[in-house]
DOMI-299735 format. One line per 5 residues: number of its first residue (from 1); their letters; for each residue x, y, z of C-alpha. Coordinates in Angstrom, 2 decimals, always signed. Layout:
NUM) A) X:Y:Z | ...
This chain:
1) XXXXX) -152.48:-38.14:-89.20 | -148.40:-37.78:-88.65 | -148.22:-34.71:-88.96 | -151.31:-33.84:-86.43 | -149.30:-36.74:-84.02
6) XXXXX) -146.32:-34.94:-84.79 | -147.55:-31.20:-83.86 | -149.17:-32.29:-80.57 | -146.23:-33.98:-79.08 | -144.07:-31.61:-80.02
11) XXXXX) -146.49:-28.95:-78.17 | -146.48:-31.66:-75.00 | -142.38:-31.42:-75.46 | -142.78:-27.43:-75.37 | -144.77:-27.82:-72.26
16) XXXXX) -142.73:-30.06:-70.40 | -139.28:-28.24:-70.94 | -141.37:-24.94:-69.61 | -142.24:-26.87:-66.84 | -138.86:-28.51:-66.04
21) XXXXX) -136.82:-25.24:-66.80 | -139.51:-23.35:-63.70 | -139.21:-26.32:-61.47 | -135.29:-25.96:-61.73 | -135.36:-22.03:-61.53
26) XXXXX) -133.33:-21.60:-64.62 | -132.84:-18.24:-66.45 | -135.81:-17.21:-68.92 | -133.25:-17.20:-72.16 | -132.19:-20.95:-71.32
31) XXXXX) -136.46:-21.70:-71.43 | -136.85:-19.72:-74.61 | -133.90:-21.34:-76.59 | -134.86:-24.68:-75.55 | -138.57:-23.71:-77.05
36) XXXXX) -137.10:-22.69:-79.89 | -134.52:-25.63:-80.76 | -137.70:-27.82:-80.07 | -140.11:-25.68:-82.60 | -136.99:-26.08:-85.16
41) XXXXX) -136.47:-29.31:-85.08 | -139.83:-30.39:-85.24 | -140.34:-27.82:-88.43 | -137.61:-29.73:-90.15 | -138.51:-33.15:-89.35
46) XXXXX) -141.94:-31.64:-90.99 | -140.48:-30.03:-93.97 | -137.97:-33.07:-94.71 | -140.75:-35.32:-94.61 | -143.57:-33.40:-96.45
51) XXXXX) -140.74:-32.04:-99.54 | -139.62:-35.73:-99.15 | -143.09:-37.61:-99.92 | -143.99:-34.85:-102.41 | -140.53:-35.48:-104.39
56) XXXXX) -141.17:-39.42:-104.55 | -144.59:-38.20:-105.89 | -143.48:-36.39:-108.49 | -141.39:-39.03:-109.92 | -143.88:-41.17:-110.61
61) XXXXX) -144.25:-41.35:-114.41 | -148.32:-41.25:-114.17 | -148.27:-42.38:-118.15 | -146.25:-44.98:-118.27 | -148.58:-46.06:-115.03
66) XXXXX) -151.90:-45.37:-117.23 | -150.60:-47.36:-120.30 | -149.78:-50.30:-118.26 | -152.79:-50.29:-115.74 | -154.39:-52.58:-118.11
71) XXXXX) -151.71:-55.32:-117.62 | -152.49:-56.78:-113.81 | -149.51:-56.91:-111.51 | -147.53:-55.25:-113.49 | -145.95:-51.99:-112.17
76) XXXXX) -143.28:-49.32:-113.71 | -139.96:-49.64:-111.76 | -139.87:-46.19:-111.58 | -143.50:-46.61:-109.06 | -142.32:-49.50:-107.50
81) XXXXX) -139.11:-47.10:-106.15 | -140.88:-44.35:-105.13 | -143.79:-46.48:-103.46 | -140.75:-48.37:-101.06 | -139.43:-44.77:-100.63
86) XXXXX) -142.51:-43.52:-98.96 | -143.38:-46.35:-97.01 | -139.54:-46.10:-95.72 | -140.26:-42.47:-94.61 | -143.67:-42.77:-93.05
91) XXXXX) -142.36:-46.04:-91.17 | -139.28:-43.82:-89.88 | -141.80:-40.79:-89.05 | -143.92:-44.07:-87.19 | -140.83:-45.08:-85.69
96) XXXXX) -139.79:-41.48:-84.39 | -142.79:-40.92:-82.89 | -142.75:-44.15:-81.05 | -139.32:-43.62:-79.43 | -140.45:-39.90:-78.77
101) XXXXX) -143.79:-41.07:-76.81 | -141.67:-43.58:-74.83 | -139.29:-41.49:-73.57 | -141.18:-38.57:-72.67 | -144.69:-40.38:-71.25
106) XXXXX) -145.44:-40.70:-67.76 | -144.40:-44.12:-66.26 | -148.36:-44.44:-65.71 | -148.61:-47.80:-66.17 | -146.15:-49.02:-64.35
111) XXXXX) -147.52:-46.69:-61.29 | -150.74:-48.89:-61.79 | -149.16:-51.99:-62.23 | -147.48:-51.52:-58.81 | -149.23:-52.54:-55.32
116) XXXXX) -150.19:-49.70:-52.95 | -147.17:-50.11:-49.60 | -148.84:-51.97:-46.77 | -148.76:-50.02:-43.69 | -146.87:-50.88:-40.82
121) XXXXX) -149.71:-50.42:-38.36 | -152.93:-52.65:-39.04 | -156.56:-50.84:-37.54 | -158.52:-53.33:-36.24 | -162.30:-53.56:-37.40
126) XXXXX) -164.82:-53.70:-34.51 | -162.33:-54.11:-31.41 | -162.89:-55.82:-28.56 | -161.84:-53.55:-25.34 | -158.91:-54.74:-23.04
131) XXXXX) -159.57:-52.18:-21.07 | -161.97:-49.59:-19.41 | -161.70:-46.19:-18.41 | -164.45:-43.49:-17.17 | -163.44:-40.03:-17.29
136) XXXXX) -165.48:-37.23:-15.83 | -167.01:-35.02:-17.82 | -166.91:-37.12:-21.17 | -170.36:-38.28:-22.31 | -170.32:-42.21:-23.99
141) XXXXX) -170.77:-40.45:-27.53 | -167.31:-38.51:-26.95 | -165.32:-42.10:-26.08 | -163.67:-43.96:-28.65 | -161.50:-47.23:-28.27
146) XXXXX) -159.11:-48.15:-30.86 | -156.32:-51.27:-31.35 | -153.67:-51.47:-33.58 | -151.38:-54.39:-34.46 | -148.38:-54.31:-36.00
151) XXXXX) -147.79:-55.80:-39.18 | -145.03:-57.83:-38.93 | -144.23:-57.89:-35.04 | -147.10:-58.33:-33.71 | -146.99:-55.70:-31.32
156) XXXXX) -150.70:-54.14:-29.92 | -151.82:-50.43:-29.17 | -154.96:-49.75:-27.32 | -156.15:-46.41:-27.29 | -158.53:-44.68:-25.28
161) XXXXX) -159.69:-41.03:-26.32 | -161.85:-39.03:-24.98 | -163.57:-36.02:-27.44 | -162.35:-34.77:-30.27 | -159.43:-32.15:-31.28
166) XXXXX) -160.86:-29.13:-33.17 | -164.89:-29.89:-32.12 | -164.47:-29.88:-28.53 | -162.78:-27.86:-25.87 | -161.11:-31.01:-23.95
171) XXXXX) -159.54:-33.61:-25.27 | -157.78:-37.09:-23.39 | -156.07:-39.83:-25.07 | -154.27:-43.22:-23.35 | -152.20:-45.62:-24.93
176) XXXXX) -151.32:-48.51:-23.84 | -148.57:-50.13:-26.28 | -147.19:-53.53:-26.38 | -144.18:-54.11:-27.66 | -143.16:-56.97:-30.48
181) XXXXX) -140.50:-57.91:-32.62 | -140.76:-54.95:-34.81 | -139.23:-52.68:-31.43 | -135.67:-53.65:-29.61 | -136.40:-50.99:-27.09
186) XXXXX) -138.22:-47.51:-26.27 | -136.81:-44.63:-28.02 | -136.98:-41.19:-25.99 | -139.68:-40.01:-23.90 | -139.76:-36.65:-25.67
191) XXXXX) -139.46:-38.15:-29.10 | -141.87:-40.67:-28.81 | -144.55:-37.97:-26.96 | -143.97:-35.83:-30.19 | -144.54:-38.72:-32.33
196) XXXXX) -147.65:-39.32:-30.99 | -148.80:-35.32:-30.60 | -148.09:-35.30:-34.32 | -150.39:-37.83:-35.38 | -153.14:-34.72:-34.39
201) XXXXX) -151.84:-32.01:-35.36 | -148.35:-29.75:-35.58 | -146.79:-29.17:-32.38 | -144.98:-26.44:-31.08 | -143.56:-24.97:-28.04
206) XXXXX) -142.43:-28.58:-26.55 | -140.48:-28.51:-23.28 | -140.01:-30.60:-20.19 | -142.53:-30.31:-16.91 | -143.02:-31.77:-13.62
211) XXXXX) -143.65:-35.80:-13.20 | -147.30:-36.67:-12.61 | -147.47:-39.22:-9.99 | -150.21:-42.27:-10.48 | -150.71:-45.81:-9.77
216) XXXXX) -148.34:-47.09:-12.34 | -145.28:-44.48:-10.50 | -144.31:-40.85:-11.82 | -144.61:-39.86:-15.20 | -142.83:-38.21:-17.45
221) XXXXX) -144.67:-35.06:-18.80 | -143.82:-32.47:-21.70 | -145.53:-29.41:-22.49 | -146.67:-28.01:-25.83 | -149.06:-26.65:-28.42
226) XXXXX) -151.10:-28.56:-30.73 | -153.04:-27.50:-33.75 | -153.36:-24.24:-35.80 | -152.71:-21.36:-34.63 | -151.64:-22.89:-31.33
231) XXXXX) -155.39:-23.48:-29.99 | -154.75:-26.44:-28.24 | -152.60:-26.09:-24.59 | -151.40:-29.58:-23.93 | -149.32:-31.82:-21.39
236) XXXXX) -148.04:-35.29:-22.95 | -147.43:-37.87:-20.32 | -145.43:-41.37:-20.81 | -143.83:-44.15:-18.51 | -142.05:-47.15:-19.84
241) XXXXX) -141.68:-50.75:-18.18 | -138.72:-53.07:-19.53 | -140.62:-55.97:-18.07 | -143.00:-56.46:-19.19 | -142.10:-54.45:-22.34
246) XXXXX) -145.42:-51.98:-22.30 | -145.58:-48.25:-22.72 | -148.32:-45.64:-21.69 | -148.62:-42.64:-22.97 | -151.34:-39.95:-23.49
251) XXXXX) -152.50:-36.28:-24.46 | -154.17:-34.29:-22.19 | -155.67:-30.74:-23.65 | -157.47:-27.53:-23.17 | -158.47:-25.47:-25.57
256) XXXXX) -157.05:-21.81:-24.86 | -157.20:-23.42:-21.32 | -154.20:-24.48:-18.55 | -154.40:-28.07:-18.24 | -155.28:-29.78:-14.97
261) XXXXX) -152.83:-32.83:-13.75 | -154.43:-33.91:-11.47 | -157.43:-35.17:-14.44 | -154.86:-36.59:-15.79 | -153.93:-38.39:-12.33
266) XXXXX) -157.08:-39.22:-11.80 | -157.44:-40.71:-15.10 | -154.50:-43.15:-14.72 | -156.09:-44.01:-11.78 | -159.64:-45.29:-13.32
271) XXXXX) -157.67:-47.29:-15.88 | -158.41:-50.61:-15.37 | -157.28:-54.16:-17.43 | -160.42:-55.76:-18.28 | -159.37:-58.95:-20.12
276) XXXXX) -155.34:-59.81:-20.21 | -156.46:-62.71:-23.16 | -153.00:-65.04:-23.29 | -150.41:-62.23:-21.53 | -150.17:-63.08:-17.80
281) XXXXX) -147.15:-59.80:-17.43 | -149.57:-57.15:-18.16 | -152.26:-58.82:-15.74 | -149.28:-58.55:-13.39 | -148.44:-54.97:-14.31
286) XXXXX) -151.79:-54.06:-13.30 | -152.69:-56.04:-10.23 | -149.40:-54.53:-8.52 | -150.59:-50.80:-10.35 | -154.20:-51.66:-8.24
291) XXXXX) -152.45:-52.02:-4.87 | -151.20:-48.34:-5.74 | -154.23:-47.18:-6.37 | -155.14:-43.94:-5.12 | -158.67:-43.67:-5.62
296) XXXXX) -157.98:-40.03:-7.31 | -156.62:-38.48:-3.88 | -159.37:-40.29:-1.66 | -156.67:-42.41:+0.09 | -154.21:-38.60:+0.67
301) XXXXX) -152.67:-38.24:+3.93 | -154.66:-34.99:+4.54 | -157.54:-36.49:+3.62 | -157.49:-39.41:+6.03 | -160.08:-39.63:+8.76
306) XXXXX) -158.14:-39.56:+12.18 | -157.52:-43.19:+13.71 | -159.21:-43.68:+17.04 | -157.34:-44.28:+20.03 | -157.16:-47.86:+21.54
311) XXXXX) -159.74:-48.27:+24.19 | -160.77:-44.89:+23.98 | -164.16:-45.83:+23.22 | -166.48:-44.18:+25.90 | -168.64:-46.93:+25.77
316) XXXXX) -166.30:-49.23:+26.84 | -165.85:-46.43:+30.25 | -169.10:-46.46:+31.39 | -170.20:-49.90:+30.45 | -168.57:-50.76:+33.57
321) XXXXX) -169.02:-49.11:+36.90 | -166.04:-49.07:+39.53 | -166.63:-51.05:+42.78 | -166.21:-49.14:+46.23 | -164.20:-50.36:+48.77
326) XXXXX) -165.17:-50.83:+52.80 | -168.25:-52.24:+54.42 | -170.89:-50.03:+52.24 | -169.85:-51.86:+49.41 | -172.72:-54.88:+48.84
């Protein structure tokens, strides 16, 4: 049994330093010594052992046991010696083994023992909407709506997507975040538009566009790539309010495609607060947003119908006839 114990983890020792010494990228002699210092030693701790045991054997005087076997509890001295001897080895071949398998075993335990890390950002089962959005071209199958809550601040993030990344050609995503304790303020526009990107997929190609005007005021936009292989053509959009403290932000892209802002105008524009719950700021945010509103270009300048004149109705002209002057006049 020890010596079975012994060979296999001395062959999970060989292993390991193999292992270690090719993680670390160290020279093929160092690995092969190392294998070797580890096959002697364990040799000798066999050998000593095994010529050991066999020695306190042999010094047994098996007569003087036989002639005195008769006698109960009564042993030879000579027994009694060699009997404490070999209990002393196999408890310090017990004890060996021990302190080997404890320093070289895999903290498993305590892995288990330990409590998975809570996340910081809490998905929330079965969510009721705050808000609404309809965006053309999107069936109801292809709309999701999503809130998260922050662990420990409390902060909220609603999000609005529209399709799917990877199964279909367009994709749209709005979020609306706000802020708790766990934020002092907005980081970058750029940083947190990448931040965001990355949660679907690796971006690439990332540089700075045109605002987008909408109903909330101009957006900041960013350009980039999205996905393997670049498949995904994208424009990332974000505004952020100091009062109250709320952040939009969104994806907009076409796969292999240029992406149209003025969807993603238009989409701003349909966004609507449905139910403000206990926060009268963002029912404020969006009332003043609705007075904006551009009905997705209907209410354009060049688009206006012309204004008619005052009293240039031609109704109005003939409705009354002019009265002549002199006698023929009745």
């Amino acid at each position: 049994m020890l010596r079975t114990d012994l060979n296999r983890r001395l062959r999970v020792l060989r292993l390991r330093t193999r292992l270690l010494f090719g993680g670390l990228a160290w020279p093929r002699p160092a690995e092969g010594y190392a294998t070797r210092a580890f096959d002697w030693i364990g040799q000798a701790i066999e050998a000593i052992s095994w010529k050991t045991a066999r020695a306190a054997i042999r010094a047994i005087e098996w007569r003087r046991v036989a002639l005195v076997a008769s006698e109960p509890f009564v042993l030879p001295t000579e027994f009694r010696a060699a009997m404490v001897r070999i209990l002393a080895y196999i408890c310090g071949l017990g004890a060996l083994s021990l302190l080997a398998a404890g320093l070289f075993s895999e903290p498993r335990s305590m892995a288990l023992m330990e409590p998975a890390p809570r996340p910081a950002w809490i998905e929330v089962e079965k969510p009721w909407p705050a808000f609404q959005q309809d965006i053309p071209g999107f069936s109801e199958s292809e709309t999701q709506y999503a809130i998260r809550r922050h662990a420990e601040g409390g902060g909220r993030k609603d999000i609005l997507s529209f399709g799917e990344l990877g199964r279909t050609q367009r994709f749209m995503s709005f979020e609306i975040y706000r802020a708790g304790r766990e934020l002092a303020e907005f980081g970058r526009p750029a940083d947190d538009v990448r931040a965001l990107a990355s949660e679907y997929g690796r971006v690439s190609r990332m540089h700075t566009t045109l605002p987008i005007p909408s109903k909330f005021g101009k957006l900041q936009t960013f350009e980039f790539a999205i996905g393997p292989f670049s498949s995904y053509n994208c424009i990332g959009f974000i505004r952020s309010f100091d009062a109250p403290r709320v952040q939009i932000t969104g994806l907009s892209c076409n796969m292999n495609l240029l992406v149209d802002r003025s969807a993603i105008s238009c989409g701003l524009d349909r966004l609507t607060l449905m139910s403000a719950g206990s926060d009268p700021e963002i029912a404020r945010l969006f009332a003043q947003a609705e007075l904006r509103r551009n009905f997705c270009g209907a209410r354009d300048h060049l688009l206006y119908a012309t204004p008619k004149r005052p009293g240039g109705d031609v109704t109005q002209l003939t409705a009354a006839k002019p009265r002549l002057r002199g006698r023929i006049a009745r």
